[in-house]
C-alpha positions in Angstrom: 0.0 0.0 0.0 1.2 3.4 -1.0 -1.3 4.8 1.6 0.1 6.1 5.3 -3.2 6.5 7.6 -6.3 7.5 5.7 -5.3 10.9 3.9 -1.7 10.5 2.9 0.0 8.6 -0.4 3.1 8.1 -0.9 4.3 8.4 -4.3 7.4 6.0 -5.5 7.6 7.3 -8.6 8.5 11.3 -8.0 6.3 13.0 -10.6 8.5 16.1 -11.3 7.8 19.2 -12.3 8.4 19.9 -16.0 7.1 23.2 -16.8 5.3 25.5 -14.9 3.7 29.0 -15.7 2.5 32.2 -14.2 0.5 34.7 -15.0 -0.9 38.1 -12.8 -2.5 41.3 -13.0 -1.5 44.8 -12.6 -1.9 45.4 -9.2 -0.3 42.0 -8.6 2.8 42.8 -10.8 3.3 45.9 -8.6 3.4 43.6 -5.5 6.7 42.1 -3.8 6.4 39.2 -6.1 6.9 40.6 -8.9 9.9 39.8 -10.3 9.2 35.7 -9.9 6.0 35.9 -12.5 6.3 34.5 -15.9 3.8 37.3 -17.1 2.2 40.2 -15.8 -0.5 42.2 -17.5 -0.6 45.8 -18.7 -4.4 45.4 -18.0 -7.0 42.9 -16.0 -9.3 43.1 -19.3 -7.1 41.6 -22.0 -8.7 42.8 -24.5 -12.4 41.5 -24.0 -15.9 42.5 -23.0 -16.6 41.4 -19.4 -14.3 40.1 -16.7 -15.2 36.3 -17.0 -14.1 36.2 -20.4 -10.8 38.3 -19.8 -10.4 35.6 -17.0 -11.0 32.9 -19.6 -8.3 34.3 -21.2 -6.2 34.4 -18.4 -6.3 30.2 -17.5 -5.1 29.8 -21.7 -2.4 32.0 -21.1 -1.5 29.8 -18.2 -2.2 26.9 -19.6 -0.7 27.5 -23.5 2.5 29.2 -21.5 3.5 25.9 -19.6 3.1 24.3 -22.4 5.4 26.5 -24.9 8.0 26.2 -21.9 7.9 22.8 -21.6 8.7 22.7 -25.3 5.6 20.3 -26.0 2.9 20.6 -28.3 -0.9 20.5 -27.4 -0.9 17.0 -28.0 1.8 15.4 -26.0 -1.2 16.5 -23.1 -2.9 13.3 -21.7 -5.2 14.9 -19.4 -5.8 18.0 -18.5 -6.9 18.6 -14.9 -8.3 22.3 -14.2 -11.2 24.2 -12.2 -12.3 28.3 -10.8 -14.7 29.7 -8.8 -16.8 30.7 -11.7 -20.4 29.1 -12.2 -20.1 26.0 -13.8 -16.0 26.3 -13.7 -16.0 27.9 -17.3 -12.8 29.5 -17.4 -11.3 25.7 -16.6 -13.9 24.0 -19.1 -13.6 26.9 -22.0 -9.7 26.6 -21.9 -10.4 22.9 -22.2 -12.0 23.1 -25.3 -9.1 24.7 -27.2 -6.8 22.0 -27.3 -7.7 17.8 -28.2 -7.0 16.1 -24.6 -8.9 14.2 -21.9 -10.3 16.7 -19.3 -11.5 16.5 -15.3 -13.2 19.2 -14.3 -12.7 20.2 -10.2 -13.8 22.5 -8.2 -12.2 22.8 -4.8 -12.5 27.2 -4.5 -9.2 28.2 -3.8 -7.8 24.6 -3.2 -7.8 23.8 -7.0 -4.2 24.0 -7.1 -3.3 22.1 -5.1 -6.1 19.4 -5.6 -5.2 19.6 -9.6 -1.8 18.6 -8.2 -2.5 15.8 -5.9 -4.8 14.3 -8.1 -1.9 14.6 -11.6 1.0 13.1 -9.6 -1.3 10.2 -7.8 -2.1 9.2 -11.8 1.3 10.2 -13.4 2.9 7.7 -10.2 0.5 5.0 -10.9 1.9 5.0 -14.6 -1.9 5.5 -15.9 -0.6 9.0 -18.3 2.6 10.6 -19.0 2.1 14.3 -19.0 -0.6 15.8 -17.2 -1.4 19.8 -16.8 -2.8 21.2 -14.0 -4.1 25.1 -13.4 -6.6 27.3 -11.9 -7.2 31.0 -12.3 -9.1 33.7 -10.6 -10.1 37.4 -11.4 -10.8 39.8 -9.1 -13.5 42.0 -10.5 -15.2 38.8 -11.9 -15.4 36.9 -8.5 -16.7 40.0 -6.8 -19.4 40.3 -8.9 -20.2 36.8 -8.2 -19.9 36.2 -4.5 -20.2 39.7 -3.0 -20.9 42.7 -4.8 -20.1 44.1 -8.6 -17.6 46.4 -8.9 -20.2 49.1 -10.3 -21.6 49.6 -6.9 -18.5 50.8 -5.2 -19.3 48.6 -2.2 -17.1 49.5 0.7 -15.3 46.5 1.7 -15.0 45.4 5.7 -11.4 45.5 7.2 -11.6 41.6 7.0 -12.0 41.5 3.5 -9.1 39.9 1.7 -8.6 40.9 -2.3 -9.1 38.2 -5.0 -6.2 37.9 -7.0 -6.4 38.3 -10.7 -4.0 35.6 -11.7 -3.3 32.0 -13.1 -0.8 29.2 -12.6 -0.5 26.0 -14.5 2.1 22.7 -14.3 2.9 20.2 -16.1 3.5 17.0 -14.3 5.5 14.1 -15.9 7.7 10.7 -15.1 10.4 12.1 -17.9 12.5 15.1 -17.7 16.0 15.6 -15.5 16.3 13.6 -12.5 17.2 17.0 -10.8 13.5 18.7 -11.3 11.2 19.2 -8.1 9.4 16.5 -7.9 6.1 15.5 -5.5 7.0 13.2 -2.8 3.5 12.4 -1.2 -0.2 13.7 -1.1 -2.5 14.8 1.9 -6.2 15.3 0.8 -8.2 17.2 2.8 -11.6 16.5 4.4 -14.6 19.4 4.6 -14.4 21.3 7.5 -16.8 23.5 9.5 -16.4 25.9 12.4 -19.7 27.6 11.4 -18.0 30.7 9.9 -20.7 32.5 7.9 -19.2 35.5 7.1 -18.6 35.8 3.2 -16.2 39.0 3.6 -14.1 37.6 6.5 -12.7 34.0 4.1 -9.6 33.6 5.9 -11.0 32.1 9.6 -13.7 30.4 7.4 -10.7 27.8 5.8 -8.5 28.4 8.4 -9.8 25.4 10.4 -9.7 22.9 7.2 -5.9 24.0 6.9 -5.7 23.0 10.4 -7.1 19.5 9.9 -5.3 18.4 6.8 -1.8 19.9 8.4 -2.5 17.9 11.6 -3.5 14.8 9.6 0.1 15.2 7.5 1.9 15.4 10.6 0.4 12.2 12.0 0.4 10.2 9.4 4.1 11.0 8.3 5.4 11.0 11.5 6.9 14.5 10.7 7.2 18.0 12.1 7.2 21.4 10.9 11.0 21.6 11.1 10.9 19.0 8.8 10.5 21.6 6.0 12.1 24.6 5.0 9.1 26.1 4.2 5.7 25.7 4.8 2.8 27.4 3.0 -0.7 27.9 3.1 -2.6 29.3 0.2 -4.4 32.0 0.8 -6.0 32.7 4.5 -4.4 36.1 4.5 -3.0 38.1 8.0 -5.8 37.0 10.2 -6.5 33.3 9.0 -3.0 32.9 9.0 -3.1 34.0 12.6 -5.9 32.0 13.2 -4.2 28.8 12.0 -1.1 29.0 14.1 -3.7 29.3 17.4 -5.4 26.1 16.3 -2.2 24.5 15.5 -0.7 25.4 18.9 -4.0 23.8 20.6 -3.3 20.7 18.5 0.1 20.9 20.0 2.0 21.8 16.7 4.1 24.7 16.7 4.1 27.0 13.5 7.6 28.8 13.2 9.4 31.3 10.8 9.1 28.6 7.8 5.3 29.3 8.1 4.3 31.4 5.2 1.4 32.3 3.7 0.9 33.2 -0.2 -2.0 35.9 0.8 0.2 37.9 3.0 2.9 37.0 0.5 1.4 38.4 -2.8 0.3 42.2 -1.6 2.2 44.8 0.5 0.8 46.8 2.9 0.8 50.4 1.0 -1.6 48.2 -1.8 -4.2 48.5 1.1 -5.9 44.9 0.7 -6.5 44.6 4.1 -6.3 41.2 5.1 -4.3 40.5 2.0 -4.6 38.3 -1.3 -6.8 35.2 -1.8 -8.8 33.8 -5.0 -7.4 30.2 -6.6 -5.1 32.7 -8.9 -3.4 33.6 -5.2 -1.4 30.3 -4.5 -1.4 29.5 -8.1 0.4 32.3 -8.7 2.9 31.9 -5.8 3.9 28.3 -6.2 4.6 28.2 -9.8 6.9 31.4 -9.7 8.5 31.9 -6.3 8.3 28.2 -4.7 9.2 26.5 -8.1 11.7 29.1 -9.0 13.4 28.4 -4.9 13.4 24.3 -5.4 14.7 24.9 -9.1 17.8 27.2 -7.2 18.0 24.3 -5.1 17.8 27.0 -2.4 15.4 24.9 -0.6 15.1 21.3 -0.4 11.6 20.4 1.1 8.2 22.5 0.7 4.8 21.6 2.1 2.3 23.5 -0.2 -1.4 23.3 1.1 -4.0 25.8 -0.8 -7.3 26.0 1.5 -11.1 26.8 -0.4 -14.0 28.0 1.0 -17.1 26.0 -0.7 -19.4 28.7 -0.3 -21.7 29.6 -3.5 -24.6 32.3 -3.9 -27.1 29.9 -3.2 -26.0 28.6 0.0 -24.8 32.4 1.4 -28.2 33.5 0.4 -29.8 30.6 2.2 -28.0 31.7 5.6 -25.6 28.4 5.5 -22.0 28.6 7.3 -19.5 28.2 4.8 -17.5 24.7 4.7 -13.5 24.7 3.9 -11.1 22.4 2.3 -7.2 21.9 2.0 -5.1 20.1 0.2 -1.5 19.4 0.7 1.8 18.1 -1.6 5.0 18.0 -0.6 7.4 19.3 -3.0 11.4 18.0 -2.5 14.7 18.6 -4.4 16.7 15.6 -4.5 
């Protein structure tokens, strides 16, 4: 068995990382990041009519630039796993559509990246494909309009808001390439978790308790420790969740230290005023395909942790009064 407890696989195999691609907005590509992005945008509309088509456009940008990298053609593609927060995930489905490959559609919110991953190297190790893509995207003015309130009203936002990012990431996963690539070592998949957060403008404590599950699961099952890692990041619960994570973690008797980072606070500075900082599936996308690739690539770190977090709220259930449920995923990432 390959499985360690009931959330964590262990992958023989190492699935490496052969390409991977990053795209970001304006405001993004002003932020301390900046100079780790593959692409960054002179403007959030590229070109078309509404924002869910400019962030259509924004996943195949993702998507076409990993593969370009990776110097394959649409083709050499054996699945394509990919979702969004959009109705229907059609940025993910619409992308899909432009090139001749098997697709799975997910939708995990903000955890797609992370799921996409977990999922591509659990069939790349079991020698089922050969090269499979995985990306997620997410605009900012789109997912407003959405989940809270269109742009057009110039809602004011509370101070525990935490601003979408307009951005894409996208792998490629495969058993070929150099024997030096980062490569996925194992999987923790997460399980739905509720503290009865119902807040839709206050996301980060909402997933911050489904971060704290999956982590202590890893840890268990592994027999590992933080210090195990040289880093460890969570996708996008911004400045409080973030806070909110280490307390539950220190009442599970697990100890966050300064390898703790998360791609929320990460992806904005403080004088961009985003108050609680960045979140949206584009938010660790971003960040782990540019800055955490780009570090294990340096080999100036050996062993990363990467859990993105989602908040599987929709409309319907907001509008209905429900609490809103959270998910994490989790892959470790290693250097030989």
């Amino acid at each position: 068995m390959k499985k360690l407890g009931k959330q964590t696989i262990i992958l023989e195999n190492k699935p490496k990382f052969i390409s991977n691609y990053s795209v970001v907005g304006p405001k993004e590509g002003k932020g301390p990041m900046s100079k780790y992005f593959d692409e960054i945008l002179d403007n959030d509309m590229l070109g078309q009519k509404t924002f869910e088509k400019a962030e259509q456009k924004l996943m195949e940008k993702a998507v076409f630039g990993a593969i370009e990298k990776a110097k394959l053609k649409s083709n050499d593609i054996d699945m394509y796993l990919s979702g969004d927060l959009l109705n229907q995930i059609i940025s993910a489905t619409f992308t899909a559509r432009k090139f001749d490959t098997t697709f799975i559609g997910l939708f995990g919110a903000c955890s797609t990246m992370t799921e996409s991953l977990a999922l591509g190297a659990c069939l790349v190790d079991g020698g089922y494909i050969n090269n499979v893509l995985c990306s997620t995207c997410s605009h900012f003015a789109s997912v407003e309009r959405q989940f809270r309130n269109p742009l057009e009203l110039g809602t004011q936002r509370p101070p525990t808001a935490q601003w979408t990012v307009t951005g894409a990431g996208a792998s490629i996963l495969s058993l070929n390439g150099d024997k030096n690539l980062p490569y996925i070592e194992c999987v923790t998949f997460g399980k739905v978790t509720d503290f009865g957060v119902n807040d839709v403008n206050n996301m980060g404590p909402a997933m911050a308790p489904a971060a704290m599950s999956t982590l202590v699961a890893h840890f268990k099952e592994t027999g590992r420790s933080p210090s195990d890692y040289d880093y460890i990041f969570t996708g996008d619960l911004g400045k409080l969740g973030s806070e909110v994570l280490i307390d539950l973690m220190e009442y599970n008797n697990v100890k966050l230290g300064v390898n703790y980072c998360d791609c929320g606070n990460m992806i904005f500075d403080k004088e961009q005023k985003t108050f609680m900082g960045g979140s949206g599936c584009g938010c660790s996308a971003s960040i782990l395909n540019s800055f955490v690739i780009e570090k294990l690539r340096k080999n100036e770190v050996k062993s990363v942790l990467f859990l993105s977090t989602g908040a599987l709220l929709s409309t319907t259930s907001s509008q209905q009064g429900e609490s809103i449920p959270g998910i994490a995923h989790a892959i470790v990432i290693r250097r030989d």
